[in-house]
SEDREN-952174 format. One record per residue (C-alpha): residue number from 1; x, y, z. Coordinates in nm, 3 decimals, always signed. Layout:
- NUM | X | Y | Z $
...
# end
This chain:
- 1 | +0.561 | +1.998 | +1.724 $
- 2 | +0.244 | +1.886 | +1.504 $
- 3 | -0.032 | +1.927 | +1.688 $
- 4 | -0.263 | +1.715 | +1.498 $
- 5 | +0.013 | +1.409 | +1.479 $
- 6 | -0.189 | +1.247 | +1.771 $
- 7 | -0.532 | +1.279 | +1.540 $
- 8 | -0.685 | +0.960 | +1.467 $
- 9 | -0.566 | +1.012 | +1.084 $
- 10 | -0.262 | +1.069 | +1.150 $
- 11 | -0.157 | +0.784 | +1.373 $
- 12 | -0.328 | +0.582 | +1.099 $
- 13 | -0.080 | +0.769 | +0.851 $
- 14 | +0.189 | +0.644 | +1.034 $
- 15 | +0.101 | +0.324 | +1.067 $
- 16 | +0.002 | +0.296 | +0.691 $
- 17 | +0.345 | +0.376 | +0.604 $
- 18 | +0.473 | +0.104 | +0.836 $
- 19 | +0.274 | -0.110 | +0.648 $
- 20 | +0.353 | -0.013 | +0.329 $
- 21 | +0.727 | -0.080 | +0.406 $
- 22 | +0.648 | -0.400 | +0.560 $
- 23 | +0.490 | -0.503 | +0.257 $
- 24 | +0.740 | -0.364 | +0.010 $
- 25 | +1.024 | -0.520 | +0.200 $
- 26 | +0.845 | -0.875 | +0.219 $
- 27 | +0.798 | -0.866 | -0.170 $
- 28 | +1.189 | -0.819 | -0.232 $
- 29 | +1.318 | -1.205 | -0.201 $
- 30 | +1.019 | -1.342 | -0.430 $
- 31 | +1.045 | -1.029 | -0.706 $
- 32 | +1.098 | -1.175 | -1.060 $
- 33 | +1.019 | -1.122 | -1.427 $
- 34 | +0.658 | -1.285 | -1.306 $
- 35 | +0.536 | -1.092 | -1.071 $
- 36 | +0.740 | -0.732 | -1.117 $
- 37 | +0.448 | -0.548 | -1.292 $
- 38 | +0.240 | -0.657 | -0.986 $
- 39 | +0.529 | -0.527 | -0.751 $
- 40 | +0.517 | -0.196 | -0.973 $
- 41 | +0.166 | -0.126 | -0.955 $
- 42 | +0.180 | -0.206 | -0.599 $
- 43 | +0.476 | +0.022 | -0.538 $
- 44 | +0.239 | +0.344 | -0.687 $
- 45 | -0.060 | +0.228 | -0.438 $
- 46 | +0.033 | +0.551 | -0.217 $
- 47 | +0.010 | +0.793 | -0.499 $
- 48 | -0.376 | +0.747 | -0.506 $
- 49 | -0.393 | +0.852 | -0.119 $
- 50 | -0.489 | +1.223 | -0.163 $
- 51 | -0.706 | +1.482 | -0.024 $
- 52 | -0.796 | +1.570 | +0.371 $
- 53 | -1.073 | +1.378 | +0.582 $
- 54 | -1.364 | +1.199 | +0.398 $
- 55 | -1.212 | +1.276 | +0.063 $
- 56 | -0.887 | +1.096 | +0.206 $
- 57 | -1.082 | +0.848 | +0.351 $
- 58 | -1.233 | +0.738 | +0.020 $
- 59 | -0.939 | +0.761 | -0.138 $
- 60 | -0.765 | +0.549 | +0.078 $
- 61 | -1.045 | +0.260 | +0.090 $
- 62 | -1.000 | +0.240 | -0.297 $
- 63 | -0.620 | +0.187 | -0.198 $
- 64 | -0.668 | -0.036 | +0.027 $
- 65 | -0.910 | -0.264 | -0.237 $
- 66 | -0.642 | -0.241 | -0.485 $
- 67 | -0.329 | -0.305 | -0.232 $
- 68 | -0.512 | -0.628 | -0.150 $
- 69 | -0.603 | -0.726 | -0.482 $
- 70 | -0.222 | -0.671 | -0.613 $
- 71 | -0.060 | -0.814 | -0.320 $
- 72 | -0.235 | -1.141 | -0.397 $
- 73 | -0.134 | -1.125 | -0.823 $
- 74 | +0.227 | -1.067 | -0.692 $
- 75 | +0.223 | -1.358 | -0.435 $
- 76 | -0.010 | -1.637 | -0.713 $
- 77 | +0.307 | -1.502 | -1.023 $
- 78 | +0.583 | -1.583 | -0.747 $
- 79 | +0.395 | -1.875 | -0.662 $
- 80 | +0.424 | -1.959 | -1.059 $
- 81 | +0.014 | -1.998 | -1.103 $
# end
């Protein structure tokens, strides 16, 4: 039993991870020599989501900038742009 698993943050945890996955598995079919260093660095996106409240908060809007702006390189290489 967590008690704070019903918290605001942690719901959003969840559904981050969902996501994540989401993403991840929608990147598989197009993944080539192109666009792999984009799926790479997009893969490690998590591993900057650190700390507890505000600190994770901040953390996790960087993320989120960088998850965007590698989600969009990976798509323009598969695209061959």
């Amino acid at each position: 039993m967590d008690v704070f698993g019903y918290s605001a943050e942690r719901r959003s945890e969840r559904a981050l991870i969902s996501e994540y996955r989401t993403a991840i598995e929608s990147m598989l079919p197009l993944l080539s020599a192109r666009n792999r260093d984009a799926a790479a660095a997009f893969a490690r996106v998590p591993e900057q989501i650190r700390g507890f409240g505000h600190v994770k908060a901040r953390h996790l809007a960087a993320a989120r900038k960088q998850w965007d702006t590698l989600l969009e390189q990976f798509h323009t290489a598969a695209r061959g742009a």
